[in-house]
N, C-alpha and C positions, 0 to 999 in steps of 0.2 A: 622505512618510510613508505614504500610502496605496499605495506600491509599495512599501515592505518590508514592508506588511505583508499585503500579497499575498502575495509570494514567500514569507514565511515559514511563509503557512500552505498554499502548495504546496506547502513541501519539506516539511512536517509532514504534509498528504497522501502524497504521494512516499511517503514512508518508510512510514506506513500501509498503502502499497497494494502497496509491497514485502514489508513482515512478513505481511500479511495469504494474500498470493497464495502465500507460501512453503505456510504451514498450507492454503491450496484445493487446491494442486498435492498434497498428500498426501493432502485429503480425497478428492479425483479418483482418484488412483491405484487409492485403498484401493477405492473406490468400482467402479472398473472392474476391480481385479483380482478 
């Protein structure tokens, strides 16, 4: 039990740290260009 509920709140990170980085990677851009 205590390993799905690991994994599930890695992949709920994961996905976090995916949507998030999309929005910094633009933040960055804007920011350097």
């Amino acid at each position: 039990m205590e390993v799905g509920l690991f994994s599930l709140l890695f992949s709920s990170f994961v996905h976090l740290f995916l949507s998030s980085r999309r929005e910094l990677c633009m933040y960055i851009y804007i920011y350097i260009w």
